[in-house]
Residue frames as a rotation matrix with the C-alpha (Angstrom) as fourth column:
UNK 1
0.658 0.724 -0.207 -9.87
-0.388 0.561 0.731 9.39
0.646 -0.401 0.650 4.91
UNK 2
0.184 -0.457 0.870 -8.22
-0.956 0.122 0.266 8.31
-0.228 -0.881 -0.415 8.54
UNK 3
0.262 0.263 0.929 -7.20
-0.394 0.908 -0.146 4.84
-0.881 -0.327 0.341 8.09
UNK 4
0.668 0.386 0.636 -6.97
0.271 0.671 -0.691 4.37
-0.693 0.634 0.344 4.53
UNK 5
-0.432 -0.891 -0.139 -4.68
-0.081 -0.115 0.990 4.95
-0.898 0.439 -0.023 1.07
UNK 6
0.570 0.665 0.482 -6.52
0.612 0.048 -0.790 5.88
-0.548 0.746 -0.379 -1.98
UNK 7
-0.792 -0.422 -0.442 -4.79
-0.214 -0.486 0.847 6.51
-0.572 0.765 0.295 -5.30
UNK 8
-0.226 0.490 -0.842 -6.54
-0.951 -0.297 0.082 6.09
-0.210 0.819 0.534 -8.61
UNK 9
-0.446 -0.466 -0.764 -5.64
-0.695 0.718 -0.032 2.42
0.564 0.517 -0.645 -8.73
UNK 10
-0.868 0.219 -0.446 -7.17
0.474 0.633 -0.612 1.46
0.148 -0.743 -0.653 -5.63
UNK 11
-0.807 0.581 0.108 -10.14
-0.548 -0.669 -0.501 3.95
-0.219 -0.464 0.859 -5.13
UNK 12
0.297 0.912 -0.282 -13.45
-0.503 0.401 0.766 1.03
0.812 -0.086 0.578 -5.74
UNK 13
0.564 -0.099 -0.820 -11.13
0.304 0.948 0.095 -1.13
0.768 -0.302 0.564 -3.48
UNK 14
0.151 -0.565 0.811 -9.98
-0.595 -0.707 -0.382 1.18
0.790 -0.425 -0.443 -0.67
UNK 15
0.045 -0.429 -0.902 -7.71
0.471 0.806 -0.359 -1.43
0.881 -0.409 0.238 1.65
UNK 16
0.777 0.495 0.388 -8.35
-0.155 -0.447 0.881 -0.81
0.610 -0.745 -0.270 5.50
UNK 17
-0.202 -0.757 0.621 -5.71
-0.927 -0.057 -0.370 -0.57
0.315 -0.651 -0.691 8.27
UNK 18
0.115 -0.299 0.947 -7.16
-0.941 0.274 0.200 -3.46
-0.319 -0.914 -0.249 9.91
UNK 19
0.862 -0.244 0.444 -6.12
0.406 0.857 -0.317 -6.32
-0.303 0.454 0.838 7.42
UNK 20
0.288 -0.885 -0.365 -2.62
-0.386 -0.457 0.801 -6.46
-0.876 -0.090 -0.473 6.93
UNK 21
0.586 0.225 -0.778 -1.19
-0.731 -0.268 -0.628 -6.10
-0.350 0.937 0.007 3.22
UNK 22
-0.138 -0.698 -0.703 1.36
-0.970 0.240 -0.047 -8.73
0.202 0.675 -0.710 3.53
UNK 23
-0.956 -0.264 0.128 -0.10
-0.293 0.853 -0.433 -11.51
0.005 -0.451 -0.892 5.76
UNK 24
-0.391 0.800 -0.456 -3.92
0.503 0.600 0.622 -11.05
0.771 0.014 -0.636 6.01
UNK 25
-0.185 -0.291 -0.939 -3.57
0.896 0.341 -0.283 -10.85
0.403 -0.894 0.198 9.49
UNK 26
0.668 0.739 0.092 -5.52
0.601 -0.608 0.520 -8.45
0.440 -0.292 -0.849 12.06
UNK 27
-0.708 -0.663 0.242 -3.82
0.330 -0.613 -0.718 -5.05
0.624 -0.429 0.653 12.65
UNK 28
0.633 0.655 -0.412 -4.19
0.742 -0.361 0.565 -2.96
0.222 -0.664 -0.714 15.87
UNK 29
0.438 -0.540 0.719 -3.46
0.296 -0.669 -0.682 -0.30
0.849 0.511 -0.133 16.77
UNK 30
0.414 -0.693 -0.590 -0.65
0.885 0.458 0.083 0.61
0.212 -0.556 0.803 19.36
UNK 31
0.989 0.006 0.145 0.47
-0.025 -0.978 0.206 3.86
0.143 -0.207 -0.968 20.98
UNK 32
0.474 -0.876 0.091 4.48
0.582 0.235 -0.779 4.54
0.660 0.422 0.621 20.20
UNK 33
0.620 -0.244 -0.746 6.53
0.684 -0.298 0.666 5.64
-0.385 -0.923 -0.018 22.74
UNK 34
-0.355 -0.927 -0.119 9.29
0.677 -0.343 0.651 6.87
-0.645 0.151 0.750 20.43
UNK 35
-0.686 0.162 0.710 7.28
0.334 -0.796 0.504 8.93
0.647 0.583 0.492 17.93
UNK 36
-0.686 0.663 -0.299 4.31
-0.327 -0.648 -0.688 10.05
-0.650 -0.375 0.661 20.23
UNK 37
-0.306 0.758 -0.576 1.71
-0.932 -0.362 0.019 8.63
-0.194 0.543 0.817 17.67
UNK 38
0.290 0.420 0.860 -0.41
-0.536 0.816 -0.217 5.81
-0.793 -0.398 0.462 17.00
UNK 39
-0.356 -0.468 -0.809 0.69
-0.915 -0.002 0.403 3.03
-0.190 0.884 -0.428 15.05
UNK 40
0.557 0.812 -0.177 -0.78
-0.818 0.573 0.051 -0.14
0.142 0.116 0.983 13.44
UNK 41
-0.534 -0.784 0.318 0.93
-0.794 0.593 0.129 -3.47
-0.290 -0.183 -0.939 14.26
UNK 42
0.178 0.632 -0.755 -0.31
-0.732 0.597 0.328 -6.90
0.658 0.494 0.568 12.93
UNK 43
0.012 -0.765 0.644 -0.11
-0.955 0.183 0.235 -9.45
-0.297 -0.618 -0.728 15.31
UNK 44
0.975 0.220 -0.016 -0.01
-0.135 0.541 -0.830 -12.35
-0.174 0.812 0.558 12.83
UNK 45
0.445 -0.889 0.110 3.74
0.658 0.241 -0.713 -11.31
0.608 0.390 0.692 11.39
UNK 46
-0.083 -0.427 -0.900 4.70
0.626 -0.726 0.287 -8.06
-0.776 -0.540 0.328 13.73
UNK 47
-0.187 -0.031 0.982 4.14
0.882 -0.445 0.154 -5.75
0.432 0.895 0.111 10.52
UNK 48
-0.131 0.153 -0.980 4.09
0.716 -0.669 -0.200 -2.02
-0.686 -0.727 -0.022 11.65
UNK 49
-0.064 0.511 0.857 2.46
0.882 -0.372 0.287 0.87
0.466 0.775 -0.427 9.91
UNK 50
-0.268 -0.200 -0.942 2.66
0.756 -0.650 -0.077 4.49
-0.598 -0.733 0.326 10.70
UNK 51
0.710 0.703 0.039 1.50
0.384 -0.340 -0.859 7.37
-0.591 0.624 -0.511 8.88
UNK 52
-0.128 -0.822 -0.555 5.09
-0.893 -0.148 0.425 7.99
-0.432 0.550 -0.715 6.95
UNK 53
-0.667 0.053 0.743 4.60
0.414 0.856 0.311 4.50
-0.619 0.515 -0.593 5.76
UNK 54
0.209 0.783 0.586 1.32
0.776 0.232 -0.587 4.68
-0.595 0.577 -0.559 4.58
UNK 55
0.577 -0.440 -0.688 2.65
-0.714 -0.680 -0.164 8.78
-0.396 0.586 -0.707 2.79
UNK 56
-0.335 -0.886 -0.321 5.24
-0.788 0.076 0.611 6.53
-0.516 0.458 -0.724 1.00
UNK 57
-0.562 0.336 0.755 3.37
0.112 0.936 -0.333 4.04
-0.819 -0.103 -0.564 0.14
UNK 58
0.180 0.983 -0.044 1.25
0.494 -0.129 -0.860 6.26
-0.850 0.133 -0.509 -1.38
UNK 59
0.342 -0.465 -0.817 3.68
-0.669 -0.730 0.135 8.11
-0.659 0.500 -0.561 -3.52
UNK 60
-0.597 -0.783 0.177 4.83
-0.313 0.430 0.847 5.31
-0.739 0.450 -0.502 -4.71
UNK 61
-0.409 0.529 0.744 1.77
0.810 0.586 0.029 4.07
-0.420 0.614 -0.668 -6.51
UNK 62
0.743 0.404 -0.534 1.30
0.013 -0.806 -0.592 7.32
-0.669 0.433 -0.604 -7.74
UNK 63
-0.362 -0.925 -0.118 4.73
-0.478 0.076 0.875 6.75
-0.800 0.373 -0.470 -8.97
UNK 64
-0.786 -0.044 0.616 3.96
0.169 0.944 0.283 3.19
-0.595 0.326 -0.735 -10.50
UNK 65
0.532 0.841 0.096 0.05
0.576 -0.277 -0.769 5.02
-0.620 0.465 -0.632 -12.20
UNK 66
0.633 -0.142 -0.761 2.35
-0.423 -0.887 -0.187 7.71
-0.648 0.440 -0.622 -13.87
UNK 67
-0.515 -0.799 0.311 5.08
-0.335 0.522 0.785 5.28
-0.789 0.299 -0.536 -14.97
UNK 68
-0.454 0.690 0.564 2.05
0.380 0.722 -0.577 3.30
-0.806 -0.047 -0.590 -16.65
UNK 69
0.793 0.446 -0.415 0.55
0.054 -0.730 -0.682 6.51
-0.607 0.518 -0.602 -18.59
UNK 70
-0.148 -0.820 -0.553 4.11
-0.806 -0.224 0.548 7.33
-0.573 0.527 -0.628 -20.01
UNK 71
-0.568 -0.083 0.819 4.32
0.255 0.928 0.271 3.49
-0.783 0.363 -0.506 -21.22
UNK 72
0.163 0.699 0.697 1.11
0.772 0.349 -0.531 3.08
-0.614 0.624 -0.482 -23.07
UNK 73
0.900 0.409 -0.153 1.82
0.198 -0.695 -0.692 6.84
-0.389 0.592 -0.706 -24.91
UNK 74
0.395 -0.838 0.377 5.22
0.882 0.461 0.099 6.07
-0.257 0.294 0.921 -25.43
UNK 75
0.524 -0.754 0.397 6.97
-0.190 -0.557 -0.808 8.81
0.830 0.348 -0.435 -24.26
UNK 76
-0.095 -0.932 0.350 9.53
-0.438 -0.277 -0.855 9.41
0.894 -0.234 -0.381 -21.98
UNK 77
0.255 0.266 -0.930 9.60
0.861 0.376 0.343 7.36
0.441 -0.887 -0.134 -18.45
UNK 78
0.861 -0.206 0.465 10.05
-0.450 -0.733 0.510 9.97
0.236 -0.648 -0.724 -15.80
UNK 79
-0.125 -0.989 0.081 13.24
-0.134 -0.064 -0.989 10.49
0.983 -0.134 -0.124 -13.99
């Protein structure tokens, strides 16, 4: 989906580009000179989003859902 980040953890509560995750605060979007591509900007705090953010973002709570599974069955944490 264009716009959005859906892991397992979030997927009833799928968090839109235009509220920003750390302030609230209405993102737009903004056309980057230096990458060629559109990016989101809040203009609330200046927060900037790009689609490499949001990929990392996304790994990570995939990260943080596996970590979680390991816990509760008590084995190994990943490396």
């Amino acid at each position: 989906m264009k716009g959005t980040v859906t892991t397992k953890a979030n997927q009833g509560k799928k968090q839109a580009l235009d509220c920003c995750h750390r302030c609230g605060g209405l993102m737009v979007s903004e056309f980057s000179a230096d990458t060629g591509t559109v990016e989101w900007r809040c203009v609330m705090c200046g927060e900037r989003v790009d689609q490499v953010i949001l990929a990392h973002r996304q790994h990570h709570e995939a990260r943080q859902e596996a970590d979680q599974l390991f816990a509760v069955s008590s084995h190994a944490r990943l490396n």
